[in-house]
PDB file as gemmi writes it, atoms N, CA and C in Angstrom:
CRYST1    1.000    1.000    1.000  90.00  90.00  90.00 P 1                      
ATOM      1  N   UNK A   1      14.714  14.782  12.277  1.00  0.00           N  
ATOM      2  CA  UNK A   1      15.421  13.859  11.417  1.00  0.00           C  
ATOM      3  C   UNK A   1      16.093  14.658  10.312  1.00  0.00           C  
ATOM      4  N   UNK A   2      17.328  14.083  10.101  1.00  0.00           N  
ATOM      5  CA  UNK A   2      18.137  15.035   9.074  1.00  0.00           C  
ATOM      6  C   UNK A   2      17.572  14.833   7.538  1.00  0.00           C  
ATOM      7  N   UNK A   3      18.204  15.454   6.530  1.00  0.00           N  
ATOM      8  CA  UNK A   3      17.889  15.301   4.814  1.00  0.00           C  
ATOM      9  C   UNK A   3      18.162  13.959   4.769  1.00  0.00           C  
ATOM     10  N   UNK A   4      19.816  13.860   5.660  1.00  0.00           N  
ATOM     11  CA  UNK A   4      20.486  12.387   5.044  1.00  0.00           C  
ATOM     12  C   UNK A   4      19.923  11.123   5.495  1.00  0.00           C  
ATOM     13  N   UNK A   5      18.971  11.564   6.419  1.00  0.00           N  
ATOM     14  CA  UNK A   5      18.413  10.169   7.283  1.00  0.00           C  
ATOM     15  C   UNK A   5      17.146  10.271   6.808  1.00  0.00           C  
ATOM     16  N   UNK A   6      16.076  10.940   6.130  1.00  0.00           N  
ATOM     17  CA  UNK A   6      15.000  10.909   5.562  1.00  0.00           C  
ATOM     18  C   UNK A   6      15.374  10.249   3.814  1.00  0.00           C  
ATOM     19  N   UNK A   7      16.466  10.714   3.050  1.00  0.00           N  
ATOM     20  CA  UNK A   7      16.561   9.841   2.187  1.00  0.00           C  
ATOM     21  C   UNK A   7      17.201   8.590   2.295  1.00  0.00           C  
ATOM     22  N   UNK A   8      17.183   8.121   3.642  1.00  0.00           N  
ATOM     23  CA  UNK A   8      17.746   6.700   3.640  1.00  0.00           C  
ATOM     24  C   UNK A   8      16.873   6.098   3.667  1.00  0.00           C  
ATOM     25  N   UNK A   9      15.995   6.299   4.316  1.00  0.00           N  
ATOM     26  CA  UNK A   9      14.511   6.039   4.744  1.00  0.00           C  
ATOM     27  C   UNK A   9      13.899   5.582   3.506  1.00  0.00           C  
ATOM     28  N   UNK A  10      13.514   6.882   2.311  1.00  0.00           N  
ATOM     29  CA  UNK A  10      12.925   6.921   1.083  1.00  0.00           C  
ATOM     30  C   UNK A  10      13.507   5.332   0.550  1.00  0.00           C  
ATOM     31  N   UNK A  11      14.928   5.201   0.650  1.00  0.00           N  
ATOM     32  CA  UNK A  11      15.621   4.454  -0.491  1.00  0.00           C  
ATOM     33  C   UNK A  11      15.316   3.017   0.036  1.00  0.00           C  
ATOM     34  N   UNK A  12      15.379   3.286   1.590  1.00  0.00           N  
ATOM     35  CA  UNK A  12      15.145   1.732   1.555  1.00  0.00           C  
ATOM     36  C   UNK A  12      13.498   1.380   1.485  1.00  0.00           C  
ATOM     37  N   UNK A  13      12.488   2.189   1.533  1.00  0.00           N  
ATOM     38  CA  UNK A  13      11.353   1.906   1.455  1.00  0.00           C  
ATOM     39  C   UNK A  13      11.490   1.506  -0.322  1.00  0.00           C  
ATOM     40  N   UNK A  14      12.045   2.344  -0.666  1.00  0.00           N  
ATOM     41  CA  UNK A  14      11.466   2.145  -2.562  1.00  0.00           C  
ATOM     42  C   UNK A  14      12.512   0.431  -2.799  1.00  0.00           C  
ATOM     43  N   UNK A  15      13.270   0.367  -1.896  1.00  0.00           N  
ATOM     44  CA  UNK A  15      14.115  -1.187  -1.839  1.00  0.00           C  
ATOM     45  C   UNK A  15      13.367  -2.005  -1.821  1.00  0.00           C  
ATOM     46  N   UNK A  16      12.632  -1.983  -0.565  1.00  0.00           N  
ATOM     47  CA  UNK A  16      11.859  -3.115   0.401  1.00  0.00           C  
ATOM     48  C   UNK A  16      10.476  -3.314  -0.968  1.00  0.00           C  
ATOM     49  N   UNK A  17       9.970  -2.542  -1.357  1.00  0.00           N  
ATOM     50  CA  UNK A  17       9.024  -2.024  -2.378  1.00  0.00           C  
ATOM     51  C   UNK A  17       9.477  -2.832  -3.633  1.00  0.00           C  
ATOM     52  N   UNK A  18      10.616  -3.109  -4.169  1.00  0.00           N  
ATOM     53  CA  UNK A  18      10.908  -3.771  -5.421  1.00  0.00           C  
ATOM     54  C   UNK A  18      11.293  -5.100  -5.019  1.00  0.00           C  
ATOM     55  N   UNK A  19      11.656  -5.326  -3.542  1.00  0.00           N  
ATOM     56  CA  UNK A  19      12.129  -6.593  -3.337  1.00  0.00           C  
ATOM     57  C   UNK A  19      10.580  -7.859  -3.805  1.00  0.00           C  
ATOM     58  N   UNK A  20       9.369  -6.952  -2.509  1.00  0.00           N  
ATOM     59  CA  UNK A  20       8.060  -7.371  -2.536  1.00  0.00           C  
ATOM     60  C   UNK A  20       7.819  -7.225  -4.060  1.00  0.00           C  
ATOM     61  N   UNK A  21       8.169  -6.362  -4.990  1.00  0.00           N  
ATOM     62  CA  UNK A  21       7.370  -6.757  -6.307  1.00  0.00           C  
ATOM     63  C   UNK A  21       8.109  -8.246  -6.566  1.00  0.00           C  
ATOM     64  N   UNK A  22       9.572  -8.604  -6.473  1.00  0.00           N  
ATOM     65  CA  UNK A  22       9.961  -9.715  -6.878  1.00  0.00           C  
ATOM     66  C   UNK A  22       9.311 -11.146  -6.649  1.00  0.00           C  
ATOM     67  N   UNK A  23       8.237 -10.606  -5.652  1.00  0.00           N  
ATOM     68  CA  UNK A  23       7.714 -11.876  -5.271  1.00  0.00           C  
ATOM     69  C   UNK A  23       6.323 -12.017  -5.925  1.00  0.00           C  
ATOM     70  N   UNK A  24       5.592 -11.001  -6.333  1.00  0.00           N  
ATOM     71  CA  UNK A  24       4.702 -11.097  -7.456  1.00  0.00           C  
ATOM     72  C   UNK A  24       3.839  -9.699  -6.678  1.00  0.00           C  
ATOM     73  N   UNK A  25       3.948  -9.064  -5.754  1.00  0.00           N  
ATOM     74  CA  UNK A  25       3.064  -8.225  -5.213  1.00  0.00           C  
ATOM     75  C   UNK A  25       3.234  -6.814  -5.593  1.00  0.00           C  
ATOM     76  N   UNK A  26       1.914  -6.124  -6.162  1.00  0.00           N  
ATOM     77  CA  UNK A  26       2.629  -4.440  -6.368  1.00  0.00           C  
ATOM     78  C   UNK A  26       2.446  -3.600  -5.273  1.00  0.00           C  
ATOM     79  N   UNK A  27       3.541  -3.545  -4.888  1.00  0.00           N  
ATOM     80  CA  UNK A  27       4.227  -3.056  -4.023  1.00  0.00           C  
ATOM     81  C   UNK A  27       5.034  -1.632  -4.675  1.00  0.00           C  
ATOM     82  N   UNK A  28       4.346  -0.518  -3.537  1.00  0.00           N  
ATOM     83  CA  UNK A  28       5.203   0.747  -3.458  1.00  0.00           C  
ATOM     84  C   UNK A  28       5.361   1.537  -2.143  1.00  0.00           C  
ATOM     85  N   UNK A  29       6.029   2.656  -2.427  1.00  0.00           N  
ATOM     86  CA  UNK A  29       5.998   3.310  -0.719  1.00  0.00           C  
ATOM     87  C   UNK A  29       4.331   4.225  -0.844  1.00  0.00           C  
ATOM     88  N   UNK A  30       3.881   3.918  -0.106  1.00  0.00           N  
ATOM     89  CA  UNK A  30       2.778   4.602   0.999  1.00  0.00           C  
ATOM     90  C   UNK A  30       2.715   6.218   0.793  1.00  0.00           C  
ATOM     91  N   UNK A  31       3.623   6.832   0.717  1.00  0.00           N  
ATOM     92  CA  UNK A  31       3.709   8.062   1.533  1.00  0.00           C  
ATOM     93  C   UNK A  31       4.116   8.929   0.096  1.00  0.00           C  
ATOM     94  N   UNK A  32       4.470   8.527  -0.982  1.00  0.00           N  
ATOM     95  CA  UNK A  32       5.037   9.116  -1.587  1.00  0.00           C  
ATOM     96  C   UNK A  32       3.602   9.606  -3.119  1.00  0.00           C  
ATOM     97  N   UNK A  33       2.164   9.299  -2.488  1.00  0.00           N  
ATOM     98  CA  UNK A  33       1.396  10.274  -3.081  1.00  0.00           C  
ATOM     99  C   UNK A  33       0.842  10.876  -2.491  1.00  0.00           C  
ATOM    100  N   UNK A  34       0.334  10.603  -0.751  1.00  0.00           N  
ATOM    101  CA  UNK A  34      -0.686  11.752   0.098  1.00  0.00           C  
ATOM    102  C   UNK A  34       0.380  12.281   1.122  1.00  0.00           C  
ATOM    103  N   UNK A  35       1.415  11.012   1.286  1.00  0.00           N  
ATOM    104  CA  UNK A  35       2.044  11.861   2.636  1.00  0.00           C  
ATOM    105  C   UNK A  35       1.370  12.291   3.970  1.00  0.00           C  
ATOM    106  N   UNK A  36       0.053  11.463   4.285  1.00  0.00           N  
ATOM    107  CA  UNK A  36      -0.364  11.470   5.408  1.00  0.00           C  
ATOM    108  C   UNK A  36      -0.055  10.647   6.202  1.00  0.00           C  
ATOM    109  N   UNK A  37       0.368  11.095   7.586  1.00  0.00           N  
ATOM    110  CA  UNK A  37       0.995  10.577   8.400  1.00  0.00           C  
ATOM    111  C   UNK A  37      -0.045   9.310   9.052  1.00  0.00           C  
ATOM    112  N   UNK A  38       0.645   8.442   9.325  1.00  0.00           N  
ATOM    113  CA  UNK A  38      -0.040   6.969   9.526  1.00  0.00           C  
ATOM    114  C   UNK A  38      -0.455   6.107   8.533  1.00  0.00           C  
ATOM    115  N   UNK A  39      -0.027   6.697   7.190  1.00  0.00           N  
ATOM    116  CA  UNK A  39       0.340   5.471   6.425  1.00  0.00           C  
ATOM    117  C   UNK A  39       0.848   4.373   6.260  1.00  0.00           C  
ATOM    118  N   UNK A  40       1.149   3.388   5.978  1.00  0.00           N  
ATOM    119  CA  UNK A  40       2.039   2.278   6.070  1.00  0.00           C  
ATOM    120  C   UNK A  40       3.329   2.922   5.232  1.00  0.00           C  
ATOM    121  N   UNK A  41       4.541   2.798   5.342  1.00  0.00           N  
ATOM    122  CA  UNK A  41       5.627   2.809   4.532  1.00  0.00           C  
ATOM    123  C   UNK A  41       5.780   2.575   3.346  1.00  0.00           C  
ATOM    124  N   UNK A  42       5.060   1.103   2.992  1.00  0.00           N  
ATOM    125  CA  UNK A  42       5.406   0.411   1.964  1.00  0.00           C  
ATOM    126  C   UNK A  42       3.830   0.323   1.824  1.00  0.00           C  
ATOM    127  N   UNK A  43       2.556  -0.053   1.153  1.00  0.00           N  
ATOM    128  CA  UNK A  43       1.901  -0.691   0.729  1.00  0.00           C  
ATOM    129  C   UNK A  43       1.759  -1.973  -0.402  1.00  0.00           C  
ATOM    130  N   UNK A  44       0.658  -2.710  -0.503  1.00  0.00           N  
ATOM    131  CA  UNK A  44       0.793  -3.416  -1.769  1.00  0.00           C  
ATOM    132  C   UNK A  44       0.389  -5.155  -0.905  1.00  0.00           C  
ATOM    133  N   UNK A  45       0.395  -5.302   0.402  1.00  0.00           N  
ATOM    134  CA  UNK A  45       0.432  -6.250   0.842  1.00  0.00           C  
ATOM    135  C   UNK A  45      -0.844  -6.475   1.778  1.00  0.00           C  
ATOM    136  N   UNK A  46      -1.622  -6.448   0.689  1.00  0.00           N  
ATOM    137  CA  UNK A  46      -2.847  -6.326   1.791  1.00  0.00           C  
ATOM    138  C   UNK A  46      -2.988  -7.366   2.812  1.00  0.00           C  
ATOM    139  N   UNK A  47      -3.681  -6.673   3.890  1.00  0.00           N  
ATOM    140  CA  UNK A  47      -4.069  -7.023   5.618  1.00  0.00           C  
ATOM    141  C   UNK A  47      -2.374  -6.532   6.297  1.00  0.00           C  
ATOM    142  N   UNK A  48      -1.466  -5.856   5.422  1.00  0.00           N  
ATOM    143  CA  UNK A  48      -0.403  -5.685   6.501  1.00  0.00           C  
ATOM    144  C   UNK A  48      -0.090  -4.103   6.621  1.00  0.00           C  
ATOM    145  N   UNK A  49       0.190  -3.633   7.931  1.00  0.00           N  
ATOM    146  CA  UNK A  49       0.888  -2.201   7.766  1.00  0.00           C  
ATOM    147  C   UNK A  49       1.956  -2.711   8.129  1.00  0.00           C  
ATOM    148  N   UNK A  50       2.688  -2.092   7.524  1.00  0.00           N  
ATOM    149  CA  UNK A  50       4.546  -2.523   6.907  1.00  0.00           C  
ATOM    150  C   UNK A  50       5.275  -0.795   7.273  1.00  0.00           C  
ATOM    151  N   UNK A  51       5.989  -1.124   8.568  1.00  0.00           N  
ATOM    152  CA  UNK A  51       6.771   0.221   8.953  1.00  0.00           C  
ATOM    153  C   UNK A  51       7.943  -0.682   8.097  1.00  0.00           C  
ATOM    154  N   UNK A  52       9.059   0.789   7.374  1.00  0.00           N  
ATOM    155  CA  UNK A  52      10.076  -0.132   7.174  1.00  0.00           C  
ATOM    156  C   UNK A  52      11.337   0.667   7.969  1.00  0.00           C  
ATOM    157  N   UNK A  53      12.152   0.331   8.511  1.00  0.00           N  
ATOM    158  CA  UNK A  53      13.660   0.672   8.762  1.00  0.00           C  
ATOM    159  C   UNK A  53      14.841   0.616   8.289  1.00  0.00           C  
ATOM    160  N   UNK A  54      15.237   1.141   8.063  1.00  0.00           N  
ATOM    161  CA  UNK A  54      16.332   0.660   6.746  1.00  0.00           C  
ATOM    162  C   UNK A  54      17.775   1.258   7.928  1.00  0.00           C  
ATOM    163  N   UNK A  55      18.512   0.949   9.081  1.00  0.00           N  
ATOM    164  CA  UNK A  55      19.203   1.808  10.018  1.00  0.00           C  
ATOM    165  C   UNK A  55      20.361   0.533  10.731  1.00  0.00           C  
ATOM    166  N   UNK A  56      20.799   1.158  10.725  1.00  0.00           N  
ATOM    167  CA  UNK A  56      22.411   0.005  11.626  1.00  0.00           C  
ATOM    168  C   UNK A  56      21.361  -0.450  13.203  1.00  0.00           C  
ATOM    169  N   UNK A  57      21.142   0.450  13.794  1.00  0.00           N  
ATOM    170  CA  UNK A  57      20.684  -0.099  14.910  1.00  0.00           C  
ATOM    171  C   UNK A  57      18.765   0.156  14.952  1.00  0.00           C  
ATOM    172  N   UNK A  58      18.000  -0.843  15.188  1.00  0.00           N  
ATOM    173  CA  UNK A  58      16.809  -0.516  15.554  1.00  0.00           C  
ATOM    174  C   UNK A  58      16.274  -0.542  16.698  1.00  0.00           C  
ATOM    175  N   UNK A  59      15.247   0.388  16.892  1.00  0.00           N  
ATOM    176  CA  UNK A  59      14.673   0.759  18.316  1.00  0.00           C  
ATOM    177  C   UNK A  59      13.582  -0.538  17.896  1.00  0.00           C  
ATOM    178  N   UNK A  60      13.744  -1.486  18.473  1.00  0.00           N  
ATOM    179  CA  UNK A  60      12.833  -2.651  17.751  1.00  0.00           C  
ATOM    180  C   UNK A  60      11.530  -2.282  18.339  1.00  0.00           C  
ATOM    181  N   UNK A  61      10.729  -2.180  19.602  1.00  0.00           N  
ATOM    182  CA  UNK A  61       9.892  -1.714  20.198  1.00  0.00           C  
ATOM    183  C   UNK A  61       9.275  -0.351  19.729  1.00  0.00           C  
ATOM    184  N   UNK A  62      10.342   0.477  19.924  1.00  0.00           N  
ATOM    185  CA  UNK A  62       9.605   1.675  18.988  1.00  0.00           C  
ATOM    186  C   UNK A  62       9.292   1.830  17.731  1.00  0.00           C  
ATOM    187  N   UNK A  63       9.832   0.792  16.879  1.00  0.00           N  
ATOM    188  CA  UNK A  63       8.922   0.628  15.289  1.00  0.00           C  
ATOM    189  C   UNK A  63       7.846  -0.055  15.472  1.00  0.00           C  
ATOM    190  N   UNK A  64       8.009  -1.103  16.490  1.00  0.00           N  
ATOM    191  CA  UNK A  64       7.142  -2.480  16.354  1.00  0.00           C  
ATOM    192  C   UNK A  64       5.449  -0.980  16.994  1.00  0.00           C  
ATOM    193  N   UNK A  65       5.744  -0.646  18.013  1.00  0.00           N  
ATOM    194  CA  UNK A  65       4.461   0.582  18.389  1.00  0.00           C  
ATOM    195  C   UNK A  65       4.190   1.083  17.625  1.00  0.00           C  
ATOM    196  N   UNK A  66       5.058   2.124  16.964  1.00  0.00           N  
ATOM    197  CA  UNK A  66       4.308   2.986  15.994  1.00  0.00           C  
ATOM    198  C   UNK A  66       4.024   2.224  14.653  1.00  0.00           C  
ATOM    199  N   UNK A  67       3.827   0.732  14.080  1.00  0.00           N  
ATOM    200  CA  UNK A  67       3.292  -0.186  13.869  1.00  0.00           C  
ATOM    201  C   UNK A  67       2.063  -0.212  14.036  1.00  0.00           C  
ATOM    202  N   UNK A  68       1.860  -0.499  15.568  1.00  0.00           N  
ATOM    203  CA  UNK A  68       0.831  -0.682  15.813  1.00  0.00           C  
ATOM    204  C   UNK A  68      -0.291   0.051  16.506  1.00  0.00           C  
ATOM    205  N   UNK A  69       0.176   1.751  16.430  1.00  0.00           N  
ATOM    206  CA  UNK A  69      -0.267   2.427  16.569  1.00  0.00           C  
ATOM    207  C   UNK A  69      -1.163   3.226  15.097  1.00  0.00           C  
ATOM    208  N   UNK A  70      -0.470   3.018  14.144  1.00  0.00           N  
ATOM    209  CA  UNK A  70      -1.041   3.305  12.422  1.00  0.00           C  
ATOM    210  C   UNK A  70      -1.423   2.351  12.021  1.00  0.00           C  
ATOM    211  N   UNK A  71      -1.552   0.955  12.193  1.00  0.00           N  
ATOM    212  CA  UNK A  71      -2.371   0.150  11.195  1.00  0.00           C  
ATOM    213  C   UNK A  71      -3.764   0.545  11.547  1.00  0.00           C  
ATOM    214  N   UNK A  72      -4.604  -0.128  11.239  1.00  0.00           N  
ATOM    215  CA  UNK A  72      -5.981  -0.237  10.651  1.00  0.00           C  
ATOM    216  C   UNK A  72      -6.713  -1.314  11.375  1.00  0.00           C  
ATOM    217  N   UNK A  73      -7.612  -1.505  12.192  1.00  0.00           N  
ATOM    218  CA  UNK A  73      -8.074  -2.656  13.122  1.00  0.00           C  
ATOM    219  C   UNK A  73      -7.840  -4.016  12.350  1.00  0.00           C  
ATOM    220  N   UNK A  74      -7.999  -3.999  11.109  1.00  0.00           N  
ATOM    221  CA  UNK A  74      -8.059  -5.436  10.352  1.00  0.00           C  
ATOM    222  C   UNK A  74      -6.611  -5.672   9.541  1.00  0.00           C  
ATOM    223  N   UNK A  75      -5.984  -4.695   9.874  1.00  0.00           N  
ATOM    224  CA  UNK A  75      -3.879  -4.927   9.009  1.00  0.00           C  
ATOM    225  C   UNK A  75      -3.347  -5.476  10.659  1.00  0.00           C  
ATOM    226  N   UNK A  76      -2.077  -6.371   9.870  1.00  0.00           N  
ATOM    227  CA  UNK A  76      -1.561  -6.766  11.320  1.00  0.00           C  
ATOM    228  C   UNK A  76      -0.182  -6.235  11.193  1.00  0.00           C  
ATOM    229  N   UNK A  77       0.209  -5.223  12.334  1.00  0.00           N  
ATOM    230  CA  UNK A  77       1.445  -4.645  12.283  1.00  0.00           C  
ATOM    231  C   UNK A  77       2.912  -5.487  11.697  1.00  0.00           C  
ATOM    232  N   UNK A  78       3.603  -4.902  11.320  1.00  0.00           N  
ATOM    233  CA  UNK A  78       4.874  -5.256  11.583  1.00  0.00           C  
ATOM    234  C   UNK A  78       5.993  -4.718  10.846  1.00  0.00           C  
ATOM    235  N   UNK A  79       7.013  -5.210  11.532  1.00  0.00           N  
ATOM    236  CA  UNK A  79       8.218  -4.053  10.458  1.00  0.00           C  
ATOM    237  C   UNK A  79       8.804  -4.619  10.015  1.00  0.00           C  
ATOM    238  N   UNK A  80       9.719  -4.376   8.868  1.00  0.00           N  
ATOM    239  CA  UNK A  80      10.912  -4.390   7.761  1.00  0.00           C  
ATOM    240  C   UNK A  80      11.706  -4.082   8.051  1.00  0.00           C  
ATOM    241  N   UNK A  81      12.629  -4.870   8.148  1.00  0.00           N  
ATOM    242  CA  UNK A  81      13.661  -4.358   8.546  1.00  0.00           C  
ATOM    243  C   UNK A  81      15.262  -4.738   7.500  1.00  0.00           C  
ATOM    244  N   UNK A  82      16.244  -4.048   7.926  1.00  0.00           N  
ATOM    245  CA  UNK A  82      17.482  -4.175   7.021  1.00  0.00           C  
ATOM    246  C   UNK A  82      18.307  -3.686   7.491  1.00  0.00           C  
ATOM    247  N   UNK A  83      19.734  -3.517   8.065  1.00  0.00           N  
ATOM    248  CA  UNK A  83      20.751  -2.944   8.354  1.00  0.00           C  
ATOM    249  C   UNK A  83      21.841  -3.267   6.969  1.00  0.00           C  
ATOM    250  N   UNK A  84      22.845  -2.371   6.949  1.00  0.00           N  
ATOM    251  CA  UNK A  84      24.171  -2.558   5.969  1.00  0.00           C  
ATOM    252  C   UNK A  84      24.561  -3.915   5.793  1.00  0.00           C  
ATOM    253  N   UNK A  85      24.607  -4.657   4.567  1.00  0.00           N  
ATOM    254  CA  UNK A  85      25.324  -5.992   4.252  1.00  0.00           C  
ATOM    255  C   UNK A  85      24.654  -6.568   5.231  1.00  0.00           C  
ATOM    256  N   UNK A  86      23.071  -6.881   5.102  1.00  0.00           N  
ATOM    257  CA  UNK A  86      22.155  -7.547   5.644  1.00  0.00           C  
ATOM    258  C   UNK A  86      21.338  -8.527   5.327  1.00  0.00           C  
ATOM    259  N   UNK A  87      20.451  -8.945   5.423  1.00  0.00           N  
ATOM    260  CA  UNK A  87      18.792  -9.567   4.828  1.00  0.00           C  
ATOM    261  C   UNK A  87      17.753  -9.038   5.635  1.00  0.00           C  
ATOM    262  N   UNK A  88      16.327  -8.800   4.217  1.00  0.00           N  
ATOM    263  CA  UNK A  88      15.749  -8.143   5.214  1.00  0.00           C  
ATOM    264  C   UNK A  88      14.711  -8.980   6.119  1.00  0.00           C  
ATOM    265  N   UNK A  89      14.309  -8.555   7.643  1.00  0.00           N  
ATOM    266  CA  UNK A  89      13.663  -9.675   8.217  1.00  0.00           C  
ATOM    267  C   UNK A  89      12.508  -8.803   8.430  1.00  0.00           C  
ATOM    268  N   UNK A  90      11.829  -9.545   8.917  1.00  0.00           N  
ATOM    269  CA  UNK A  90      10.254  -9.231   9.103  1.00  0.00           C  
ATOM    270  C   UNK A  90       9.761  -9.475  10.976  1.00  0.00           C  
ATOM    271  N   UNK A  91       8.955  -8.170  11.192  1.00  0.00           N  
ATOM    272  CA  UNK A  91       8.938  -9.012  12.909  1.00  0.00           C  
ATOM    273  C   UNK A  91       7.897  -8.221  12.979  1.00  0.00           C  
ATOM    274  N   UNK A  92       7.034  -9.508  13.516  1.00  0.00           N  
ATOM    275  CA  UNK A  92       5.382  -8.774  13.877  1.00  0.00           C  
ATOM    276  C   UNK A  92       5.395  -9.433  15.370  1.00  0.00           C  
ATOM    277  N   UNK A  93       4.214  -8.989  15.934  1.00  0.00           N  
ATOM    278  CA  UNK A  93       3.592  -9.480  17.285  1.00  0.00           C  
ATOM    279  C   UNK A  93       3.476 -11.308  17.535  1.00  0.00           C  
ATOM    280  N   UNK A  94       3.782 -11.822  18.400  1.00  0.00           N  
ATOM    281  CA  UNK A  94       3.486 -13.083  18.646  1.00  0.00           C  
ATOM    282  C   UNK A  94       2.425 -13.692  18.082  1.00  0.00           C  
ATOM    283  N   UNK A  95       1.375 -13.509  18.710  1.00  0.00           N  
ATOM    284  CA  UNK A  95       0.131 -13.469  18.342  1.00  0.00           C  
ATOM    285  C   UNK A  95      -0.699 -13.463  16.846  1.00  0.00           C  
ATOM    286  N   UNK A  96       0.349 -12.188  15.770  1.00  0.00           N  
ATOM    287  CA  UNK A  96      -0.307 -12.366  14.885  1.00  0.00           C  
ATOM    288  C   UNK A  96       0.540 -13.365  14.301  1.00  0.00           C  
ATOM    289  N   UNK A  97       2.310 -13.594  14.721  1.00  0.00           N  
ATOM    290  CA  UNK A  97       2.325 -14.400  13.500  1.00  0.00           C  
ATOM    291  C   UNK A  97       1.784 -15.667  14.058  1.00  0.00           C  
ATOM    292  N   UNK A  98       1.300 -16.240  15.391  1.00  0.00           N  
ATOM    293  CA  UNK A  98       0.771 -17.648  15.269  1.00  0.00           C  
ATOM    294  C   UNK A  98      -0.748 -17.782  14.329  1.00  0.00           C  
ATOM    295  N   UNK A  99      -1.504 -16.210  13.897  1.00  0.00           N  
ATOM    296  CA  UNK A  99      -2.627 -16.765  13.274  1.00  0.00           C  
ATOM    297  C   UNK A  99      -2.007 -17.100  12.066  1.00  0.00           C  
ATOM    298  N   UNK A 100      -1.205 -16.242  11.558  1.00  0.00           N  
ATOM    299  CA  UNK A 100      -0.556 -16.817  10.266  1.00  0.00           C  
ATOM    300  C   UNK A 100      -0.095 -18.162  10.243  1.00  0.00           C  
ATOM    301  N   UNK A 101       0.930 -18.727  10.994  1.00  0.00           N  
ATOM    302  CA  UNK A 101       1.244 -20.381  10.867  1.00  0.00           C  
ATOM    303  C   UNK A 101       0.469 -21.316  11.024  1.00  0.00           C  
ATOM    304  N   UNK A 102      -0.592 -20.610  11.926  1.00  0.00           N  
ATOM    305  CA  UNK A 102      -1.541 -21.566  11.843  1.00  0.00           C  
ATOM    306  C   UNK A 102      -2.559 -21.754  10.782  1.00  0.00           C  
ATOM    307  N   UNK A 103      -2.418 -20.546   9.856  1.00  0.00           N  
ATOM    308  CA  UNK A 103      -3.308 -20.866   8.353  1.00  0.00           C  
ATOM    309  C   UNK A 103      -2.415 -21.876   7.511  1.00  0.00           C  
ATOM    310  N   UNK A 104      -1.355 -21.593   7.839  1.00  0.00           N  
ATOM    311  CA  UNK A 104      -0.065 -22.145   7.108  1.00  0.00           C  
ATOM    312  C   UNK A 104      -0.186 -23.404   7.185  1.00  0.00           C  
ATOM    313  N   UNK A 105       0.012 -23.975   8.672  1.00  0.00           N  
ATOM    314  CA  UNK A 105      -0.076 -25.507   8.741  1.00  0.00           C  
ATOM    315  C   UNK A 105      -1.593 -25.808   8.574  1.00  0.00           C  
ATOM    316  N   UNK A 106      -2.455 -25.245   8.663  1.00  0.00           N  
ATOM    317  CA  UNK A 106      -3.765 -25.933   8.167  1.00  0.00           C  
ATOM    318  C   UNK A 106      -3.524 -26.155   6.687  1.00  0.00           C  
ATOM    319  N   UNK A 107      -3.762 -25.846   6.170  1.00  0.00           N  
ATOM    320  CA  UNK A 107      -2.858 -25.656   4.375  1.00  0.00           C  
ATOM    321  C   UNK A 107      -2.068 -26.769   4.287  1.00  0.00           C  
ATOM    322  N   UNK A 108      -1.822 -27.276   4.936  1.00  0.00           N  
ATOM    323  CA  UNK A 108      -0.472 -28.506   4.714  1.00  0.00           C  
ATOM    324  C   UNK A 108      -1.040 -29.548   5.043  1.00  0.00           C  
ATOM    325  N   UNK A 109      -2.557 -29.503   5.763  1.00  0.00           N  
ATOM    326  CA  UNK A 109      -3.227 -31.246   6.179  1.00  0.00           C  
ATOM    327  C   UNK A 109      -3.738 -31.787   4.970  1.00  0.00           C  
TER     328      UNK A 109                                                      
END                                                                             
């Protein structure tokens, strides 16, 4: 990976990182005090490992793996995502997001 594609990386993690503080969570990048590999990208959101992508095109499968190859048995993968003049979306496994909606709509009876 080049300089210019590792600080795109940095910028949109420290992005994705201030967006999540906007929502009340402290949120930062992962990597930027041990730098051990299989960190989450972003931290601050506990139960999630958060790969982020910040790239015009994504290998959606190959983030969504190495996702779910670095979380933690009890974090539920998923990635961040953003391309140029975008929004950013979020995409985890089937599975986990039905446990999530389904806390969601229990919450709503």
């Amino acid at each position: 990976m080049g300089k210019m594609s590792r600080e795109k990386g940095k910028r949109g993690e420290r992005e994705l990182a201030s967006k999540l503080r906007e929502f009340g969570y402290n949120a930062r990048r992962g990597q930027q005090y041990c730098g051990v590999n299989g960190d989450a990208d972003v931290v601050g959101l506990p139960g999630m490992h958060i790969e982020v992508k910040r790239t015009e095109r994504l290998q959606l499968y190959d983030a969504l793996n190495q996702s779910k190859r670095d979380a933690k048995s009890y974090e539920i993968p998923c990635v961040m995502y953003r391309k140029n003049n975008s929004e950013w979306v979020t995409i985890l496994p089937l599975d986990r997001f039905m446990k999530i909606y389904g806390g969601w709509e229990a919450g709503r009876s």
